[in-house]
C-alpha positions as CSV (number, residue, x, y, z in Angstrom):
1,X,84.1,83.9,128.4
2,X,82.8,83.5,124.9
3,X,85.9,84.8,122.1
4,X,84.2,87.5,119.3
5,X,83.5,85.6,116.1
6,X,85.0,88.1,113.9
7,X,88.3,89.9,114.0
8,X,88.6,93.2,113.8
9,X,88.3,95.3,110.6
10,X,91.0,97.5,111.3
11,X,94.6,96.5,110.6
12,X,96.6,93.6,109.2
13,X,96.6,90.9,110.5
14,X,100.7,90.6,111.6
15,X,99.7,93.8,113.5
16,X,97.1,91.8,115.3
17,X,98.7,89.1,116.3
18,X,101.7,91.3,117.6
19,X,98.9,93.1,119.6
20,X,97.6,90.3,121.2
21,X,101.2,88.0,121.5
22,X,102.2,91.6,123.9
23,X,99.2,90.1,126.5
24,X,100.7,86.6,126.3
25,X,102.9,86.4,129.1
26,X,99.7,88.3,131.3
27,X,97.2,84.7,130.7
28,X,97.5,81.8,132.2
29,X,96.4,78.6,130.5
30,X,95.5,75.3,132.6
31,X,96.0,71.9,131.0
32,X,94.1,68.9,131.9
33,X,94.8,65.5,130.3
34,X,97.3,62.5,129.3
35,X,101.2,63.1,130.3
36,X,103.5,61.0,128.3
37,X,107.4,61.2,127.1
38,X,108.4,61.1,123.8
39,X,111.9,59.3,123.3
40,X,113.2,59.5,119.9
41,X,116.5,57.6,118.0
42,X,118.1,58.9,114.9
43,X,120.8,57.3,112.7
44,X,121.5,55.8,109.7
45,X,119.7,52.7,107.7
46,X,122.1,51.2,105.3
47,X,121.3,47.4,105.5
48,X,118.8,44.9,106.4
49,X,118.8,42.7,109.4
50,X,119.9,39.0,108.8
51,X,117.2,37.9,111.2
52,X,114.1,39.8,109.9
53,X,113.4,41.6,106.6
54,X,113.9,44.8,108.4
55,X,116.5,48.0,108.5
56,X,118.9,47.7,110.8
57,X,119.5,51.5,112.1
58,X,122.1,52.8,114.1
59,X,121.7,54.9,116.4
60,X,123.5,58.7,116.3
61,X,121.1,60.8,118.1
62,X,118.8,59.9,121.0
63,X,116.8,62.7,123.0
64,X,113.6,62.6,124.7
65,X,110.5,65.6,125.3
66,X,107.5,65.9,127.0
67,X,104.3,64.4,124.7
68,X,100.6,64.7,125.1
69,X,99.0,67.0,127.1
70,X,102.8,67.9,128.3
71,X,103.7,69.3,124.9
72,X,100.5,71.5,125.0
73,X,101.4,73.0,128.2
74,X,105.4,73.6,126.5
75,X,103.3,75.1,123.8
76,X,101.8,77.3,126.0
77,X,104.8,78.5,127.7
78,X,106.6,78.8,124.1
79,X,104.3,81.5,123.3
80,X,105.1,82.9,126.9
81,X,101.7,82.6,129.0
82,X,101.4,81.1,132.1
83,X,100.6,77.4,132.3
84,X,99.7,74.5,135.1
85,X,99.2,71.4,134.0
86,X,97.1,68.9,135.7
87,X,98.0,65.0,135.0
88,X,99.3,60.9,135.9
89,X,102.6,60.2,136.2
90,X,104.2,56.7,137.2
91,X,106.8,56.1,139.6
92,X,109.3,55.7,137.1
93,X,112.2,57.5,135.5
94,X,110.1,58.5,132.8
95,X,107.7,60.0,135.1
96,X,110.2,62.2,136.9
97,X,111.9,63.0,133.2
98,X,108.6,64.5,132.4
99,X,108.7,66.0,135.6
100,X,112.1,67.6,135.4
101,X,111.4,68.7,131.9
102,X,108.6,70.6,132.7
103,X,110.4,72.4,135.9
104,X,113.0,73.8,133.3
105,X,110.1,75.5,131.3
106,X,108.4,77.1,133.4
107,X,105.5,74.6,133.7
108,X,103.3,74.4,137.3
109,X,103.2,70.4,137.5
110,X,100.0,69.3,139.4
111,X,100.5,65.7,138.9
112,X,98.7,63.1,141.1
113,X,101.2,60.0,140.8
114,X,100.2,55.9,140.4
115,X,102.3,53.6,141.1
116,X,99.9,51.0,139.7
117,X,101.0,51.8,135.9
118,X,104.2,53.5,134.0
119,X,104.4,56.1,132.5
120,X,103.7,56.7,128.9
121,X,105.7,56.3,126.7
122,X,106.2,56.4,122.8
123,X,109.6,55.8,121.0
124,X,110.2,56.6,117.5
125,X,113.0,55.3,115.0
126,X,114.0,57.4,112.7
127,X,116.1,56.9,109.6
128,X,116.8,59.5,106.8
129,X,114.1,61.7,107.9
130,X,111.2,59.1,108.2
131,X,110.2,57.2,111.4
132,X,111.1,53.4,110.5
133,X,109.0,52.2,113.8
134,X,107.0,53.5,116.7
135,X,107.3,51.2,120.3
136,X,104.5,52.3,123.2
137,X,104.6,51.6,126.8
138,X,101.4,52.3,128.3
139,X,98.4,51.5,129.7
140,X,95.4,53.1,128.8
141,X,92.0,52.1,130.6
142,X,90.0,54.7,132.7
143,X,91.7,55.6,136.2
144,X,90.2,54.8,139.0
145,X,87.2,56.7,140.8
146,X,89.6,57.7,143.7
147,X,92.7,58.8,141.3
148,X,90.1,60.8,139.4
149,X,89.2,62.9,142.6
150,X,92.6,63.6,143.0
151,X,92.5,65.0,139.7
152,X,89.3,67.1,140.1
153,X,91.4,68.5,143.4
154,X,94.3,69.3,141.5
155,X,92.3,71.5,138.7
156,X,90.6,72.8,141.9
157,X,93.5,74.4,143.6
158,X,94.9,76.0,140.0
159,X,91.4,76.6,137.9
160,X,90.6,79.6,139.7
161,X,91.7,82.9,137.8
162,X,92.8,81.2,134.7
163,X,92.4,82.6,131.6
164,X,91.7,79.5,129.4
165,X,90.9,75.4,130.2
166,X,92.9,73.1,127.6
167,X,91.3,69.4,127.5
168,X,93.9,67.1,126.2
169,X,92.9,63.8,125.6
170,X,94.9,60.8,123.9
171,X,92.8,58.2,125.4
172,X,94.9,56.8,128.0
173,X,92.3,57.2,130.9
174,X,92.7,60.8,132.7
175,X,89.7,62.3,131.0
176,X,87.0,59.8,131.9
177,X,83.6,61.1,131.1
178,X,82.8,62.0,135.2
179,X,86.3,63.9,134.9
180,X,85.3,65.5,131.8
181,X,81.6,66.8,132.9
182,X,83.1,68.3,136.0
183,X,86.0,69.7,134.6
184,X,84.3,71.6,131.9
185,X,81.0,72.6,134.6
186,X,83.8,74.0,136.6
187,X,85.5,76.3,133.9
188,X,81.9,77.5,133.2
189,X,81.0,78.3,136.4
190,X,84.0,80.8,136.7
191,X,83.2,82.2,133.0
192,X,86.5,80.5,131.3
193,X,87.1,79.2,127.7
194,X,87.7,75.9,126.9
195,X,89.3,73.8,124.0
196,X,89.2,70.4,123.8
197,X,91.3,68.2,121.9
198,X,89.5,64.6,121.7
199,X,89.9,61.1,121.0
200,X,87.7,58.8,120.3
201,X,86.8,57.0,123.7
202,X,84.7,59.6,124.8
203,X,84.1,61.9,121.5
204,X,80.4,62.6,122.6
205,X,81.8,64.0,126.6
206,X,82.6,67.6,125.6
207,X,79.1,69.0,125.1
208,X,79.6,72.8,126.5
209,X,83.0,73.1,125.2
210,X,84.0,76.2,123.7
211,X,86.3,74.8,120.8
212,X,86.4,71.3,119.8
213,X,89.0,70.3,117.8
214,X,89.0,66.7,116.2
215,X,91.0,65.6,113.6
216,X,89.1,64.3,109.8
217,X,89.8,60.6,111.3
218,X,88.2,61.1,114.6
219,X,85.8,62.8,113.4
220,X,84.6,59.9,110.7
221,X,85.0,57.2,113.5
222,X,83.1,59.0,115.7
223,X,80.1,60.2,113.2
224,X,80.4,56.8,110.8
225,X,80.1,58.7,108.0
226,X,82.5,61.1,105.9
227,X,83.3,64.5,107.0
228,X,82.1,67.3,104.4
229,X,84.2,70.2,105.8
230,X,83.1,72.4,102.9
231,X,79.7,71.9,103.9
232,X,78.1,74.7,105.9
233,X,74.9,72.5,106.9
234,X,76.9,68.9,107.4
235,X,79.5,71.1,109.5
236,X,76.8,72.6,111.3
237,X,74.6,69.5,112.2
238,X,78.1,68.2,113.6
239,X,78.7,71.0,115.8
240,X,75.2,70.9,117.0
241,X,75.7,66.7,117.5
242,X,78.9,67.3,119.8
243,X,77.0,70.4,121.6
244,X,80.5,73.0,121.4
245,X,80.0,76.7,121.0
246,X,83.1,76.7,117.7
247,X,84.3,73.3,115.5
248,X,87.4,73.2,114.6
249,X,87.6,70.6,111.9
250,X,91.7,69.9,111.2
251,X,92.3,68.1,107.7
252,X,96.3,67.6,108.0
253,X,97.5,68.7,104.2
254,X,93.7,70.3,103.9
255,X,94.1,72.8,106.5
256,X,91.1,73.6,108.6
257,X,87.6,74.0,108.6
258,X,85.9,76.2,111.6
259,X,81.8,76.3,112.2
260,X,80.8,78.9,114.7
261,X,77.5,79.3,116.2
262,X,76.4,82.0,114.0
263,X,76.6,79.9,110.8
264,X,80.0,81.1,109.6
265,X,81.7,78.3,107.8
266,X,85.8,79.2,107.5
267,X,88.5,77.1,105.5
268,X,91.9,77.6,106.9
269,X,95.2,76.2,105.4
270,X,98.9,77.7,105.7
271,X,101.2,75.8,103.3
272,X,104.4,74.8,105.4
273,X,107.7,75.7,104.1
274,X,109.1,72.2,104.9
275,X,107.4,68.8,106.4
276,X,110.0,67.3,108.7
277,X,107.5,65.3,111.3
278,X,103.8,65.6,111.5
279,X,103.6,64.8,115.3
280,X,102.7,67.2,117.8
281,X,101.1,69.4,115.2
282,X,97.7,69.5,117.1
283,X,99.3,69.7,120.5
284,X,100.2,73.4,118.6
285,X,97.0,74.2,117.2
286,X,95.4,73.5,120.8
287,X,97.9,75.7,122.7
288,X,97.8,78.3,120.3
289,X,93.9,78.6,119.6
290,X,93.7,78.4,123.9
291,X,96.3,81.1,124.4
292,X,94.9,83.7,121.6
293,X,91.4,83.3,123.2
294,X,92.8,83.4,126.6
295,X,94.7,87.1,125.2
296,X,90.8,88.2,124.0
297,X,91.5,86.8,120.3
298,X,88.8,86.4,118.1
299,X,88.2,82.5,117.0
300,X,88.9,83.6,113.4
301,X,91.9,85.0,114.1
302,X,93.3,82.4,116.7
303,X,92.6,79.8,114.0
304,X,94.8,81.4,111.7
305,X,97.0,82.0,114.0
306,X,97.2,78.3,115.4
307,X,97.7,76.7,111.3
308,X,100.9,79.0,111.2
309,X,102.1,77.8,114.4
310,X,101.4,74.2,113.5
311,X,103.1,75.1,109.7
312,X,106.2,76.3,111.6
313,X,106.5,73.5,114.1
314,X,106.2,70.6,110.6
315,X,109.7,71.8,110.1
316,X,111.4,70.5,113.1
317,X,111.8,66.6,113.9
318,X,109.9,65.1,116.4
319,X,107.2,67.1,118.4
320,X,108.5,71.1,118.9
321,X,107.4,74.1,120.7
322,X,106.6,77.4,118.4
323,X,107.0,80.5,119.6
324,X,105.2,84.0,118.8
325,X,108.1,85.2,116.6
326,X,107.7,82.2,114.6
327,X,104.2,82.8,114.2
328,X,104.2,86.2,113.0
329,X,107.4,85.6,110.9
330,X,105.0,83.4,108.9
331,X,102.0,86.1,108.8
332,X,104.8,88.4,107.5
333,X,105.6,86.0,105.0
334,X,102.9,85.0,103.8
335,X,101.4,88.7,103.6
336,X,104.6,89.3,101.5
337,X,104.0,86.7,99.1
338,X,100.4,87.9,98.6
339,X,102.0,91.6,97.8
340,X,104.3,89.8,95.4
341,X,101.6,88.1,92.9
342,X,100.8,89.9,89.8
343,X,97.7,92.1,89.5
């Protein structure tokens, strides 16, 4: 299924969104990609270490959520549609966190599990509202041939009669190019949507995809050159390069830049309130875009749609679900500030 290209005429666009966030909890989204947990620890800084010119923090507040292609699917089920998620887990604690975590939400876990390497895992420091230090536990080559049939035989069992296919890679070795081509030639095959969320490992896999959505960074790396997001032709000849039917360009602070197959060049950008923490912000834009497409959406509007979730989610520390009230609280918003300006 290919989402319209333009929104409707009628209406504004709160009353659009509330339209389609009614269909929500109907669609059912399918994740495919990198599982980790997200362990955070929050307290003061008021000194330096005597044994390395470093803070010393101590620690207040210590939790732990899902990360990755985890916090996609709790995006998902934060806006209430349906969601399975197809993944690696180790035999570890952190695995079955991630596990349990997911259970409470709602989430369909379709996990193959290796015992051959942990869990990820990414810890964060924070002090006064800034991340002092970030500590990984990983391992991130490609899985093996076998584990990645296993995979193909999860998305197998839960791809059928899904509204939307979420690609969520962070380069830690689920979406391997094999994966990736059958993955996206089976959601094609049964006529569903696709966003893909990429890294750079395999940038150039995703030809087919509906909407591919790199960041500025990954975009430069991948291209070796400078993005020109204002650029109808450069943004073109890059969508064309990549081979995806929409390119959704995010810019952090810049907003968004979208190029759809018929030419149309859109800048997006929803000034956040507040800027708590930055991470998990395209883990929002991802779920949201894949859910409003999923509800029949156009891309314009699911775009928009996605930079307000990702505006509301900047607010909270660490990486955060948004939910549908949030995101039309901050259409409402922002439609009352534009009533507000003088003439």
């Amino acid at each position: 299924m290919t989402p319209p290209a333009a929104a409707p005429a009628a209406g504004g666009e709160s009353r659009r969104f509330a339209e389609a966030a009614a269909g929500f909890s109907e669609r059912r989204v399918v994740v495919l990609g990198d599982v980790m947990l997200d362990r955070y620890l929050e307290g003061p800084a008021n000194r330096v270490s005597p044994e390395a010119p470093v803070p010393v923090v101590l620690v207040e507040n210590d939790w732990e959520v899902v990360g990755g292609a985890g916090n996609v699917a709790a995006n998902v089920r934060g806006l209430g549609a349906g969601c399975d998620l197809v993944g690696v887990v180790g035999d570890d604690a952190a695995g079955r966190a991630v596990d349990k975590a997911l259970a409470e939400i709602g989430v369909g876990r379709r996990f193959v599990p290796d015992s051959g390497r942990p869990t990820t895992v990414k810890t964060r420091v924070l002090a006064r509202g800034q991340q002092v230090v970030r500590v990984d536990r990983e391992r991130d080559d490609d899985h093996s041939d076998g584990l990645a049939e296993a995979l193909l035989a999860r998305l197998d069992d839960c791809l059928p009669g899904a509204d939307a296919l979420v690609l969520a890679d962070y380069d830690k070795g689920v979406l391997s190019p094999a994966v990736v081509r059958k993955a996206l030639a089976a959601a094609a095959a049964q006529g569903i949507p696709t966003v893909v969320d990429p890294k750079r490992r395999h940038f150039f896999s995703y030809a087919g995809a509906t909407v591919f959505k790199p960041n500025r960074n990954e975009m430069e790396r991948a291209l070796g050159e400078p993005a020109r997001p204002g650029d109808a032709d450069w943004m073109k000849r890059a969508r064309r390069r990549i081979g995806c039917l929409h390119l959704l360009l995010t810019l952090g602070a810049g907003g968004m830049a979208l190029a759809s197959e018929n030419g149309r060049l859109d800048r997006v950008r929803v000034t956040p309130r507040s800027v708590y923490d930055v991470s998990g912000a395209g883990d929002t834009v991802a779920a949201v875009v894949a859910v409003a497409v999923a509800a029949g959406a156009a891309i314009g509007d699911a775009v928009r749609w996605s930079a307000h979730g990702a505006a509301a989610g900047l607010a909270t520390a660490g990486v955060a679900t948004v939910t549908a009230d949030q995101i039309r609280a901050s259409l409402e918003a922002e439609a009352a500030g534009r009533q507000g300006e003088p003439a």
